[in-house]
N, CA, C and O of each residue as an XYZ file, in Angstrom:
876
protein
N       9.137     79.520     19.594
C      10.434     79.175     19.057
C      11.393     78.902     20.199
O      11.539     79.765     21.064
N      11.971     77.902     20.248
C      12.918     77.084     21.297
C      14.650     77.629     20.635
O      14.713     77.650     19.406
N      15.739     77.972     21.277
C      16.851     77.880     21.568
C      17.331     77.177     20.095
O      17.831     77.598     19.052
N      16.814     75.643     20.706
C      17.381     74.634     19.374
C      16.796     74.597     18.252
O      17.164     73.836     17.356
N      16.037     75.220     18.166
C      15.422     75.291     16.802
C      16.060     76.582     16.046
O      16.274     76.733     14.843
N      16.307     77.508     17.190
C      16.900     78.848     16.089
C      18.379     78.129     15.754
O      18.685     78.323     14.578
N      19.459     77.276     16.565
C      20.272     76.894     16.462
C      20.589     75.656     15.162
O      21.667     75.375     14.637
N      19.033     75.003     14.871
C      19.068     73.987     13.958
C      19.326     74.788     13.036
O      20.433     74.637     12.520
N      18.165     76.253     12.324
C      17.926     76.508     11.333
C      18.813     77.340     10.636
O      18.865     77.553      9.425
N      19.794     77.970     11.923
C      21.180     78.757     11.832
C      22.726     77.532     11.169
O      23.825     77.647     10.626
N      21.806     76.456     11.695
C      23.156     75.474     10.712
C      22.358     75.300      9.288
O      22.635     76.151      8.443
N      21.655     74.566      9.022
C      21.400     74.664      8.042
C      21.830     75.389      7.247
O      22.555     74.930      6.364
N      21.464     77.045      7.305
C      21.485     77.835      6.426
C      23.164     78.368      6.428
O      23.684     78.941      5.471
N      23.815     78.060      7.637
C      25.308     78.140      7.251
C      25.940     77.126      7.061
O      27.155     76.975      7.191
N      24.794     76.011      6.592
C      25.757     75.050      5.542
C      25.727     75.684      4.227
O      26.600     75.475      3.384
N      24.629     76.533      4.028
C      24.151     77.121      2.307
C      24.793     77.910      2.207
O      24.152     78.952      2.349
N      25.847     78.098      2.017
C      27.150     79.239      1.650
C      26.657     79.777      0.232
O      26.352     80.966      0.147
N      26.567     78.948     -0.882
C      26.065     79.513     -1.858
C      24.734     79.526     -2.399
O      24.472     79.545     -3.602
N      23.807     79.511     -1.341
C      22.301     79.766     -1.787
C      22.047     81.006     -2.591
O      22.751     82.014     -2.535
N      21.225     80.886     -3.173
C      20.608     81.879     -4.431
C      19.812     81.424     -4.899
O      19.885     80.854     -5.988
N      18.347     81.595     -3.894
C      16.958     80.973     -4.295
C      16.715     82.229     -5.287
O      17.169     83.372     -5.340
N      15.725     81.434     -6.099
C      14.627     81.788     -7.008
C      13.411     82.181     -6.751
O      12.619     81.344     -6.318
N      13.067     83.282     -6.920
C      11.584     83.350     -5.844
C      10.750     82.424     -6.556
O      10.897     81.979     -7.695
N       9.686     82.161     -5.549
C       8.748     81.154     -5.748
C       7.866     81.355     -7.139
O       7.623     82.535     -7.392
N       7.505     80.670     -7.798
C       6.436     80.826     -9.214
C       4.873     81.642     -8.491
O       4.084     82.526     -8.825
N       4.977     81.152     -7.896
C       3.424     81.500     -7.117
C       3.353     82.691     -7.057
O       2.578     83.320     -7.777
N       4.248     83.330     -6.071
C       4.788     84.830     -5.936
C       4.712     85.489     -6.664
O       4.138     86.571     -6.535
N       5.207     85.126     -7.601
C       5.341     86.018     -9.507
C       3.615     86.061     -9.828
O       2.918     87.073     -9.903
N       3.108     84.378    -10.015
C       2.066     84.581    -10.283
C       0.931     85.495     -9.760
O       0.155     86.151    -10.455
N       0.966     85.434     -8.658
C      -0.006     85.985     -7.413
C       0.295     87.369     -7.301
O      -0.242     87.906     -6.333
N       1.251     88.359     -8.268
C       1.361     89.908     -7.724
C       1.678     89.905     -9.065
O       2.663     90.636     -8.962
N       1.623     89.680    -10.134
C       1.736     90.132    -11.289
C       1.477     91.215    -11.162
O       2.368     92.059    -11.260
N      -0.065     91.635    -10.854
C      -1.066     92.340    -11.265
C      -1.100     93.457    -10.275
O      -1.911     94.382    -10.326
N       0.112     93.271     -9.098
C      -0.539     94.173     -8.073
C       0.545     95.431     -8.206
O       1.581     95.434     -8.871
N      -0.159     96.815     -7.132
C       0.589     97.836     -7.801
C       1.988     97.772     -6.776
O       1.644     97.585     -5.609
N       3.621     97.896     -6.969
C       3.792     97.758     -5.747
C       3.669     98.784     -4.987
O       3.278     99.908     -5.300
N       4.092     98.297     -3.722
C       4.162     99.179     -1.876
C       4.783     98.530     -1.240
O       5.845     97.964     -1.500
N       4.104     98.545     -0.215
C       5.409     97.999      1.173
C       5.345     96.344      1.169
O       4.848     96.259      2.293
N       5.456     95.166      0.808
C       5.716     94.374      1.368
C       6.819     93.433      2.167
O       8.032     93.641      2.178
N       6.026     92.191      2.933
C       6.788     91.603      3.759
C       6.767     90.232      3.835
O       5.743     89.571      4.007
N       8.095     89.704      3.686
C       7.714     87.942      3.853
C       8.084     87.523      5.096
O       9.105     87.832      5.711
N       6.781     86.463      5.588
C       7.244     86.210      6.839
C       7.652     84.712      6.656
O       7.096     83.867      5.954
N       8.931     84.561      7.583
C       9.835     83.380      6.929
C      10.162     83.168      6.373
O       9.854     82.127      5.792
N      11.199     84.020      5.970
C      11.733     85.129      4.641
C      12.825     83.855      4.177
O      13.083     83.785      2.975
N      13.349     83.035      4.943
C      14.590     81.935      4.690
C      15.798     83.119      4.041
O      16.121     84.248      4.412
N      16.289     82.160      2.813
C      17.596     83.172      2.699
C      17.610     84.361      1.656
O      18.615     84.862      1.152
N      15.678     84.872      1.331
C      15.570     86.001      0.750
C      15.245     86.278     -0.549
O      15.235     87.369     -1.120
N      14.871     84.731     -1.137
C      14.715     84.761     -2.718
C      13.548     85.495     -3.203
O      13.439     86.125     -4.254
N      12.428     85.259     -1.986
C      11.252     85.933     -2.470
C      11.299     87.607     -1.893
O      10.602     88.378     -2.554
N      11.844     88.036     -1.058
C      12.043     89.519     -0.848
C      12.893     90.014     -1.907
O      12.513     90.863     -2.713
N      13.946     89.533     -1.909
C      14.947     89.971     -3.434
C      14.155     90.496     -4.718
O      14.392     91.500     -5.389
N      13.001     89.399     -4.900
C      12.975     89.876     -6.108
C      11.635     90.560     -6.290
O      11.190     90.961     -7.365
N      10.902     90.663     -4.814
C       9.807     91.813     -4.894
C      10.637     92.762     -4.623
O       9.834     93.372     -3.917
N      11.512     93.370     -4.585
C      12.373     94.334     -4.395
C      12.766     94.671     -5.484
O      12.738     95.872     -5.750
N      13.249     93.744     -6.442
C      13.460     94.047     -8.133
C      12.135     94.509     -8.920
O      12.055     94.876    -10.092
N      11.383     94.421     -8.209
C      10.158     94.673     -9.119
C       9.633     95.917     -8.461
O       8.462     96.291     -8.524
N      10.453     96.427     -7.927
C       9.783     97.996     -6.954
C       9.396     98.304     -5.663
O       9.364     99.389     -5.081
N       8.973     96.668     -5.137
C       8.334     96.868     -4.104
C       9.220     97.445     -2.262
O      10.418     97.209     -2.103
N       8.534     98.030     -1.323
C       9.509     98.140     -0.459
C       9.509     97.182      0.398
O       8.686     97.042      1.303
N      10.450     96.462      0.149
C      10.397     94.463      0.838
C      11.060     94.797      2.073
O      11.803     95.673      2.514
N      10.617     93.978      2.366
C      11.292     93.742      4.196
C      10.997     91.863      4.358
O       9.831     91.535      4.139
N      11.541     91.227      4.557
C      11.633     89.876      5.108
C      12.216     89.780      6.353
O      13.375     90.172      6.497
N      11.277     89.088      7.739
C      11.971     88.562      8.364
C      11.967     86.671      8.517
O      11.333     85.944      7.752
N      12.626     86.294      9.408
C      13.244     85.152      9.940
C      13.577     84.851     11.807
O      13.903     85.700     12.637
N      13.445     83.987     11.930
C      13.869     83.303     13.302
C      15.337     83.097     13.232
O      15.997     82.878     14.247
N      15.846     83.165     12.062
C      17.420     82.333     11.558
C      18.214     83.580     11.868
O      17.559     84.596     11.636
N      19.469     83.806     12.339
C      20.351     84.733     12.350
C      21.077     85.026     10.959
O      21.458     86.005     10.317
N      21.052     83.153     10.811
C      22.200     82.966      9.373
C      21.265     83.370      8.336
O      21.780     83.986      7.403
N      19.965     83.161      8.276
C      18.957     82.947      6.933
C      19.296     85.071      6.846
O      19.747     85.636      5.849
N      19.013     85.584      7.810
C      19.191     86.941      7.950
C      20.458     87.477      7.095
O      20.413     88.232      6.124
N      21.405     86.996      7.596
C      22.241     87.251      6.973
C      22.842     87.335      5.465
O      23.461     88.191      4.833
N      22.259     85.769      5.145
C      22.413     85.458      3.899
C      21.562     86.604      2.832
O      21.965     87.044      1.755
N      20.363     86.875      3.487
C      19.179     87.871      2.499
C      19.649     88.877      2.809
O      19.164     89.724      2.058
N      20.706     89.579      3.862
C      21.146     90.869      3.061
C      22.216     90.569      1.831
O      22.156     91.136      0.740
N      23.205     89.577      2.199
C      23.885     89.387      1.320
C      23.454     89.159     -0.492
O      24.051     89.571     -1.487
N      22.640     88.633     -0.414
C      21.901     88.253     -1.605
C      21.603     89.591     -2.470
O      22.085     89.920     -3.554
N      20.572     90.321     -1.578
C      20.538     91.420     -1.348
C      21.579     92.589     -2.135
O      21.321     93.195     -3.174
N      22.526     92.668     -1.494
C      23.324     93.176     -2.134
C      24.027     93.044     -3.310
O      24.537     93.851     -4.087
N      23.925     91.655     -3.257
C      24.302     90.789     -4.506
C      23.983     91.260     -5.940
O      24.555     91.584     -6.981
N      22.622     91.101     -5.358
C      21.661     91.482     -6.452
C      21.420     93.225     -6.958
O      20.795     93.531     -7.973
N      21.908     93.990     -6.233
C      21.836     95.180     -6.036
C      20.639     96.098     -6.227
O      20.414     97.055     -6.968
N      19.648     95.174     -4.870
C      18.140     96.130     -4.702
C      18.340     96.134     -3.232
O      19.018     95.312     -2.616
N      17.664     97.170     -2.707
C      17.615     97.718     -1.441
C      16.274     96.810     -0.740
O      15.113     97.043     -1.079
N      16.496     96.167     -0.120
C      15.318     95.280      0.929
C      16.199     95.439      2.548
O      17.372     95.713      2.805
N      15.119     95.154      3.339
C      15.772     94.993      5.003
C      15.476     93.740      4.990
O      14.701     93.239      4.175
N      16.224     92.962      6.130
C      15.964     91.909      6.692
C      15.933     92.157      8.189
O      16.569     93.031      8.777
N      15.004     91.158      8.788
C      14.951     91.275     10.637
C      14.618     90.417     10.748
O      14.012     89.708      9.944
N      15.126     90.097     12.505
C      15.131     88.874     12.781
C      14.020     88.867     14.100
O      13.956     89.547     15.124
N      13.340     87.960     13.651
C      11.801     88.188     14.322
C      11.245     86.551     14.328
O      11.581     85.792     13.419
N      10.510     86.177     15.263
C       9.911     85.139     15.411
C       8.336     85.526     14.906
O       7.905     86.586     15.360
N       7.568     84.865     14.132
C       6.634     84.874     13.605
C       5.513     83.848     14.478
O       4.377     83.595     14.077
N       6.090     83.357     15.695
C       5.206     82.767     16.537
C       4.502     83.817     17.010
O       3.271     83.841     16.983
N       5.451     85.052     17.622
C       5.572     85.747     18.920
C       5.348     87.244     18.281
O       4.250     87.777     18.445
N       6.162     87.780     17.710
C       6.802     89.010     17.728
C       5.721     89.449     16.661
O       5.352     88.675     15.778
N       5.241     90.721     16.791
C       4.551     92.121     16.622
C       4.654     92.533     15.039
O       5.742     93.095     14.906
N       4.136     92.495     14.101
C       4.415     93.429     13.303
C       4.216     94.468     13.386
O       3.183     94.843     13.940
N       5.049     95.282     12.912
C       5.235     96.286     12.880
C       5.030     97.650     12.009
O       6.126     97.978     11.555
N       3.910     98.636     11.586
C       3.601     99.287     10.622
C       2.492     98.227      9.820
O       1.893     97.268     10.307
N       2.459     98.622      8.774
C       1.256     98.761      7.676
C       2.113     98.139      6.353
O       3.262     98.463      6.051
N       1.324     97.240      5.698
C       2.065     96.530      4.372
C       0.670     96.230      3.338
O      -0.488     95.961      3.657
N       1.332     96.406      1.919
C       0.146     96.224      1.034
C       0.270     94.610     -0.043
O      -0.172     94.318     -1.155
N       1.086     93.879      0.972
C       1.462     92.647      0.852
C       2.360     91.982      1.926
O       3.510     92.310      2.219
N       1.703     91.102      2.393
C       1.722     90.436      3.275
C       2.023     88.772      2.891
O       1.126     88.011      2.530
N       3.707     88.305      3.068
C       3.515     86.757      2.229
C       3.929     85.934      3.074
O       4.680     86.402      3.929
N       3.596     84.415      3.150
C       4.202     83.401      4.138
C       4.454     82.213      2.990
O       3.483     81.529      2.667
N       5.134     82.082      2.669
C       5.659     80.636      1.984
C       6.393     79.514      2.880
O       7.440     79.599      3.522
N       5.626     78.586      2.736
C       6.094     76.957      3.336
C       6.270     77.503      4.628
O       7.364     77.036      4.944
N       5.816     78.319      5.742
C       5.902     78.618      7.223
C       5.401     77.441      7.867
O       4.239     77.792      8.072
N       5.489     76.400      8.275
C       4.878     75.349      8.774
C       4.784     75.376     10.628
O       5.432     74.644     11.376
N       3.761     76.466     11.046
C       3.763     76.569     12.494
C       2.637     75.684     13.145
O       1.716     75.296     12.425
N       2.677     75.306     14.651
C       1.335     74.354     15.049
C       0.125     75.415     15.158
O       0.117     76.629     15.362
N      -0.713     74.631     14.979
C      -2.134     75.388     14.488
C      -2.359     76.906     15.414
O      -2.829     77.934     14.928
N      -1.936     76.754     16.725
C      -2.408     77.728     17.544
C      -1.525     78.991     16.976
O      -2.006     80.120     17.071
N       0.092     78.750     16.236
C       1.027     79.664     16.161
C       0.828     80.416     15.171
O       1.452     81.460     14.978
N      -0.482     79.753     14.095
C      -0.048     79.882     13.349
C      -1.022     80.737     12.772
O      -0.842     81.645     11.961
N      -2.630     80.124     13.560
C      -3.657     81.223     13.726
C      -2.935     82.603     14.362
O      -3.369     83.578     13.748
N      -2.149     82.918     15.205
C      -1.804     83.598     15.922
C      -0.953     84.558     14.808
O      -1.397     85.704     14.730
N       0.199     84.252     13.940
C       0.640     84.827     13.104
C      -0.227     85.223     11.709
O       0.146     86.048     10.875
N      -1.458     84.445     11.659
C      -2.563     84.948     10.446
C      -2.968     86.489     11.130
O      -2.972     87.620     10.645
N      -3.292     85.971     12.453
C      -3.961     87.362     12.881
C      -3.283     88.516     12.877
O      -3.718     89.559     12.389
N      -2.252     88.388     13.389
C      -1.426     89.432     13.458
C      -1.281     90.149     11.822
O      -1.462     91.362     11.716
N      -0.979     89.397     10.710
C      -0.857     89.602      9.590
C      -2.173     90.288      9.482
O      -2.060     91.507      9.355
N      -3.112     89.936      9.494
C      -4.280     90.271      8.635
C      -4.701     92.113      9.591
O      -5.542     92.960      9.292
N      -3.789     92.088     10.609
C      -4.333     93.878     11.107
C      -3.220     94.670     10.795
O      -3.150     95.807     11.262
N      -2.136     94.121      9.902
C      -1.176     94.869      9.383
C      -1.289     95.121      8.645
O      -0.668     96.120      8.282
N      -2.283     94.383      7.635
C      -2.344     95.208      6.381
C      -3.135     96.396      5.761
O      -4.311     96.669      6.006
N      -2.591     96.826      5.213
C      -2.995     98.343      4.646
C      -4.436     98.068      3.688
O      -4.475     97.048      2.999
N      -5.629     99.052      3.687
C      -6.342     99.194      3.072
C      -6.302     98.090      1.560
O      -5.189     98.073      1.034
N      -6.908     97.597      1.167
C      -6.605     97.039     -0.317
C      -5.385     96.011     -0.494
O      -5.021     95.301     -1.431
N      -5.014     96.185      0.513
C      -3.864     95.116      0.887
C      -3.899     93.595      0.647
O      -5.029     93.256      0.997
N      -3.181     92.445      0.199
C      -3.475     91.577     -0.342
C      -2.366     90.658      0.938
O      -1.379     91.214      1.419
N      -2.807     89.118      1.340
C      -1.996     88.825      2.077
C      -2.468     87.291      1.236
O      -3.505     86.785      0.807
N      -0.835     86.911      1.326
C      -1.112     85.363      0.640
C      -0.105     84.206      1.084
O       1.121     84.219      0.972
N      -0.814     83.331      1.548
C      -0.631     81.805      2.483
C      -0.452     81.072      1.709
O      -1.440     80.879      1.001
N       0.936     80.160      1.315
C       1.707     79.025      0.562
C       2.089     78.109      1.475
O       3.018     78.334      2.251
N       1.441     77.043      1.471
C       1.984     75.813      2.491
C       1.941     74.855      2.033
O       1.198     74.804      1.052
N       2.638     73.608      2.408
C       1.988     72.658      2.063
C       0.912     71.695      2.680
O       0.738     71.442      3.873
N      -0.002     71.055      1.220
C      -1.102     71.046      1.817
C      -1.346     69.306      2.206
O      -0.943     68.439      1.430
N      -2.098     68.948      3.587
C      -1.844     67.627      4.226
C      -2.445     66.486      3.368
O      -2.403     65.303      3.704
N      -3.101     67.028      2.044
C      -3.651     65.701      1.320
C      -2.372     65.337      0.365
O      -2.462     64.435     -0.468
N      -1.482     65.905      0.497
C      -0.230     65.743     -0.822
C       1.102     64.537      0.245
O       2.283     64.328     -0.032
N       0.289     63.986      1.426
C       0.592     63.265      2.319
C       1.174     61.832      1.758
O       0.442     61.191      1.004
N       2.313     61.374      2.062
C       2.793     60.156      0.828
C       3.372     59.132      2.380
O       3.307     59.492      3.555
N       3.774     58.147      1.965
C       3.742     57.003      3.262
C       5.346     57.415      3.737
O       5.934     57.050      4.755
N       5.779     58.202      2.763
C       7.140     58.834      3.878
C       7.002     59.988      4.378
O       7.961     60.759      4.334
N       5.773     60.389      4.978
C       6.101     61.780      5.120
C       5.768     61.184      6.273
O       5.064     60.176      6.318
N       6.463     62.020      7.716
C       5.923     61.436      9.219
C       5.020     62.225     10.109
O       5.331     63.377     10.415
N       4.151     61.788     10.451
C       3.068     61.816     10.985
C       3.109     63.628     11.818
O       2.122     64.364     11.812
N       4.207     63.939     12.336
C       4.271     65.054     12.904
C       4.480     65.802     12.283
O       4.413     66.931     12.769
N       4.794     65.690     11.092
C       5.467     66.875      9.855
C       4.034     67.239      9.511
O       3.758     68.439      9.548
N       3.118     66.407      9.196
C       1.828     66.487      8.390
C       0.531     67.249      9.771
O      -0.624     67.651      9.631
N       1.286     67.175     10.802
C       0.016     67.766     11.525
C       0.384     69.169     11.491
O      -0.371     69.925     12.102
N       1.916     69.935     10.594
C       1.910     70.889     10.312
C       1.270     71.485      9.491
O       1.159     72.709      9.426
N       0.640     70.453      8.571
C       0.497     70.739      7.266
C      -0.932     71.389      7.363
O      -1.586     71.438      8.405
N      -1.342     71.888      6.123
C      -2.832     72.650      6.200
C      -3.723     72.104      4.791
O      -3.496     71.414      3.797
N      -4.720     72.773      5.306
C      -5.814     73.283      4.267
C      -6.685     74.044      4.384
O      -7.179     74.499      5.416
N      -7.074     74.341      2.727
C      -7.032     75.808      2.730
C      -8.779     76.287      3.492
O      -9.065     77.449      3.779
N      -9.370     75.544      3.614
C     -10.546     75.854      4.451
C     -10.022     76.397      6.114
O     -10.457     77.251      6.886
N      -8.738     75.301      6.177
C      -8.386     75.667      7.866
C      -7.737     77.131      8.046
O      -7.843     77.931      8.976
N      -6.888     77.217      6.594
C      -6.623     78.617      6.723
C      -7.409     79.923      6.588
O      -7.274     80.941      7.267
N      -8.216     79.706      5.625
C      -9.247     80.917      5.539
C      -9.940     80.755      6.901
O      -9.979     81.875      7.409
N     -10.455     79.921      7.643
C     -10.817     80.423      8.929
C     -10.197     81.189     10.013
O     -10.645     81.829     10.964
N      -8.655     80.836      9.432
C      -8.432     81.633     11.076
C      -7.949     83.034     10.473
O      -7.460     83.849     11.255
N      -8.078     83.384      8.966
C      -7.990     84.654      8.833
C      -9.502     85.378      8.891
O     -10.432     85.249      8.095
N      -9.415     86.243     10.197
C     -10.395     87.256      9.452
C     -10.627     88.218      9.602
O      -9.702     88.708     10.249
N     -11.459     89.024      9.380
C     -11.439     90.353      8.799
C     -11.074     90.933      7.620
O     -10.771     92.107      7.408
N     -11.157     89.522      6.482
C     -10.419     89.968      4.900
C     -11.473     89.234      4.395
O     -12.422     88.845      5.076
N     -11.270     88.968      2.797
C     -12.308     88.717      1.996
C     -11.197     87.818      1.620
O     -10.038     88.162      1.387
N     -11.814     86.327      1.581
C     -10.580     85.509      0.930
C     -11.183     85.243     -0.363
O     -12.318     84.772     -0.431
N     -10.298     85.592     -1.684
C     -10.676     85.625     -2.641
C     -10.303     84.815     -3.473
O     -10.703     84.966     -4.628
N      -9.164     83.377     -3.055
C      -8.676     82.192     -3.693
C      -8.466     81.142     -2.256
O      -8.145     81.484     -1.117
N      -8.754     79.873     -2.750
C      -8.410     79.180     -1.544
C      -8.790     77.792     -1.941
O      -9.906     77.274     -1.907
N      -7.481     77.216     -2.379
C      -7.428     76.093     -3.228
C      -6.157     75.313     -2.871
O      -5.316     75.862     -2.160
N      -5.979     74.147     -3.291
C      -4.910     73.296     -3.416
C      -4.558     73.077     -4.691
O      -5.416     73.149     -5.571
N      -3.294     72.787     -4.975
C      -2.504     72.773     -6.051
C      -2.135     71.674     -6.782
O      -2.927     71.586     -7.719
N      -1.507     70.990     -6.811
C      -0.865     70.193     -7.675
C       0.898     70.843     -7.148
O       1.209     72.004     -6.880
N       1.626     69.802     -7.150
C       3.124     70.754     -6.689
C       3.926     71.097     -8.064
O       4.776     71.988     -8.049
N       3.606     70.289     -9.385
C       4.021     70.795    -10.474
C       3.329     72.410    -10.883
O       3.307     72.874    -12.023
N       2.906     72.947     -9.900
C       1.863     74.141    -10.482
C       2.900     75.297     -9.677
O       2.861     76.513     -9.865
N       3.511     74.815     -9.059
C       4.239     75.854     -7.723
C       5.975     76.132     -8.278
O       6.397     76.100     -9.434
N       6.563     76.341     -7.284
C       7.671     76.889     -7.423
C       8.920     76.610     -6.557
O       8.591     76.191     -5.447
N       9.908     76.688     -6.685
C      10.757     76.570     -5.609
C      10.616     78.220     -4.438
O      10.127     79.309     -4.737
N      11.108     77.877     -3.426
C      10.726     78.983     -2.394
C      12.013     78.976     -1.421
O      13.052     78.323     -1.525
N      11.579     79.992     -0.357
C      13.184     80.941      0.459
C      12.803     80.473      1.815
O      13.734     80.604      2.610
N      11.657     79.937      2.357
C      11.114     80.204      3.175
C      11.609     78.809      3.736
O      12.431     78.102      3.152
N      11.072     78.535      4.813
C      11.320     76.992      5.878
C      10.381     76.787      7.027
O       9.596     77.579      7.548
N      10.659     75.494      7.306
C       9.730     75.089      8.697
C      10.360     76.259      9.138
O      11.409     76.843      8.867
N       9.059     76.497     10.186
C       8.963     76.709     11.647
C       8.080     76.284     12.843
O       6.885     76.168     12.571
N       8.589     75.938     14.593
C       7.795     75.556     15.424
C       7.930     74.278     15.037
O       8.592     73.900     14.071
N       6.780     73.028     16.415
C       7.267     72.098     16.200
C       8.767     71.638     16.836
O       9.805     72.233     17.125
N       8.354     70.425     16.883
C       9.903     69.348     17.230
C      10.871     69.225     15.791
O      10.692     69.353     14.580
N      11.932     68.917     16.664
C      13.033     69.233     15.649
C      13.094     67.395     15.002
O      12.512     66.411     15.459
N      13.902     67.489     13.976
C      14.003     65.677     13.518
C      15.178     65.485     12.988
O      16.053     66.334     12.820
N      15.205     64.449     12.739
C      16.732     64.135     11.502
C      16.944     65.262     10.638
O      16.074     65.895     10.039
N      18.289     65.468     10.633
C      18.417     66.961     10.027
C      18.726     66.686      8.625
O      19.285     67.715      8.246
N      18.670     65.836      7.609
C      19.167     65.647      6.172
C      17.495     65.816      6.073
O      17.044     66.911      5.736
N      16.631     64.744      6.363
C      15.343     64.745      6.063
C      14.449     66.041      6.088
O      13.578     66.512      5.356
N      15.061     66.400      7.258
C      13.856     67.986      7.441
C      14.661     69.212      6.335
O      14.215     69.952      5.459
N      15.449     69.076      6.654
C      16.262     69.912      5.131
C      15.232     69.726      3.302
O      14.590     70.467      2.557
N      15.689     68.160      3.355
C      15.043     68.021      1.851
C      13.286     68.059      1.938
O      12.486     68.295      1.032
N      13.028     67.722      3.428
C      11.366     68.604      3.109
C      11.659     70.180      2.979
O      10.737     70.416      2.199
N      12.210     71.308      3.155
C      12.613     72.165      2.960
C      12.343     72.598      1.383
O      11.722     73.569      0.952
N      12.982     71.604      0.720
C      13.727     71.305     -0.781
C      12.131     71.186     -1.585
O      12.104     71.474     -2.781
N      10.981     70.808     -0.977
C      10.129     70.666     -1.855
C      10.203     69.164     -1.914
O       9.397     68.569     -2.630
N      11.183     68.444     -1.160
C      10.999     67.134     -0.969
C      10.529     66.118     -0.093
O       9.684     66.450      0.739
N      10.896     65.017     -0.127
C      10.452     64.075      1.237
C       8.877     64.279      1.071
O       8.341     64.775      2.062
N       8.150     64.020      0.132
C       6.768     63.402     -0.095
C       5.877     64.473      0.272
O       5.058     64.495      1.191
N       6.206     65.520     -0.735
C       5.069     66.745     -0.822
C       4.709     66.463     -2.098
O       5.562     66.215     -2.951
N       3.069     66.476     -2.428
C       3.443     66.291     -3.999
C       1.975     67.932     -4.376
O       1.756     68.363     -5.509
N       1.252     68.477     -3.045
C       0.553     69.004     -2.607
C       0.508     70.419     -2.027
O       1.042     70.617     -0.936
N      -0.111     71.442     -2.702
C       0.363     72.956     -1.871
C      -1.213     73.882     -1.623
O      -2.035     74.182     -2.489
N      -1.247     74.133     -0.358
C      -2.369     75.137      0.055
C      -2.071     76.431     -0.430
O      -0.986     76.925     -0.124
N      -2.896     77.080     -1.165
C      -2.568     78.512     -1.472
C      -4.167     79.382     -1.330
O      -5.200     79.260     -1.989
N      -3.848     80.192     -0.278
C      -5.026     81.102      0.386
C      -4.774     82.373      0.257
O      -3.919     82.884      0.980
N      -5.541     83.204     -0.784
C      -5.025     84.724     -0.926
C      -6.539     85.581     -0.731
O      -7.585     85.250     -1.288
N      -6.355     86.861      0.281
C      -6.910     87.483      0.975
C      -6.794     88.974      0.818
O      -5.665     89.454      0.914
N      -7.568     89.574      0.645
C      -7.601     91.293      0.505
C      -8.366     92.060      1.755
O      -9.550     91.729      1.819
N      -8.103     92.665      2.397
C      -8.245     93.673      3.125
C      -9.523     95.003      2.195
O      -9.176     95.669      1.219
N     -10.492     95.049      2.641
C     -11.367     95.937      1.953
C     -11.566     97.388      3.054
O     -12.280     98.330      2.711
């Protein structure tokens, strides 16, 4: 993570004065069933998906690269009146910390090496029975406006189940984007671009029509 990139993603999100994401459909879908505990989103954005695993019991923690995205998810946070932390942590680099029985990354878009690097780290944090689950978008949902460097962010889900391991990946599919959800999360890593455009890829826009979803248990 570069200077200008924490500086891009800190405007952005203090242009969003009144953000109040929705956690993602996926999210809901994908933990219906689970009991809660500690989880954590990494690239938490401005907190929609920690918020509301927090409404549902769980002990959420989200971090971010963003100062502002930080900010905004305590605010929300409070808003909402459930107890979650937020921290501000680079998900290239920085350590997790303790043991989680959910582990989430929505739309994190890091270059391959960062990103193996943040699977790994994830996958020795989690707790026994622990479930960790990868939302990206996926590079076949590729449309003639999407640009060439955005898409070498992009994944699939074979590339991701490889660089997790030591888990049992127990879903690992592509989607359809009518099947998904809106989400809290944002690029990261990578060159920076026109800032309206990289925003509305943000948005679920700018020629995604495609989502990788890789979910993994710890035995």
């Amino acid at each position: 993570m570069t200077t200008d990139q924490r500086d891009f993603w800190n405007e952005v999100w203090s242009e969003s004065v009144d953000a109040h994401p929705e956690p993602d459909q996926l999210l809901i879908e994908k933990t219906q069933n689970l009991k809660p505990g500690k989880a954590l989103d990494i690239g938490c954005g401005v907190g929609g998906n920690v918020v509301w695993l927090a409404s549902q019991g769980w002990n959420a923690t989200g971090i971010d690269f963003s100062d502002a995205a930080i900010k905004h998810g305590r605010s929300l946070a409070a808003k909402m009146g459930v107890e979650a932390e937020f921290l501000l942590a680079d998900a290239a680099n920085d350590k997790i910390h303790g043991e989680y029985d959910l582990i989430t990354m929505f739309y994190l878009h890091l270059p391959s090496d960062d990103r193996a690097r943040m699977l790994a780290e994830a996958s020795k944090s989690l707790a026994a029975g622990g479930t960790l689950l990868f939302v990206g978008h996926d590079e076949s949902g590729a449309t003639p406006e999407s640009s060439e460097d955005r898409v070498a962010r992009w994944t699939n889900p074979q590339e991701v189940a490889a660089e997790i391991q030591g888990l049992v990946i127990e879903e690992a599919t592509v989607l359809d984007e009518n099947t998904g959800g809106s989400h809290g999360s944002h690029m990261q890593g990578g060159h920076l671009h026109n800032r309206a455009t990289e925003h509305d890829e943000h948005q679920h826009q700018a020629g995604h029509t495609r989502t990788t979803l890789v979910r993994a248990v710890k035995q």
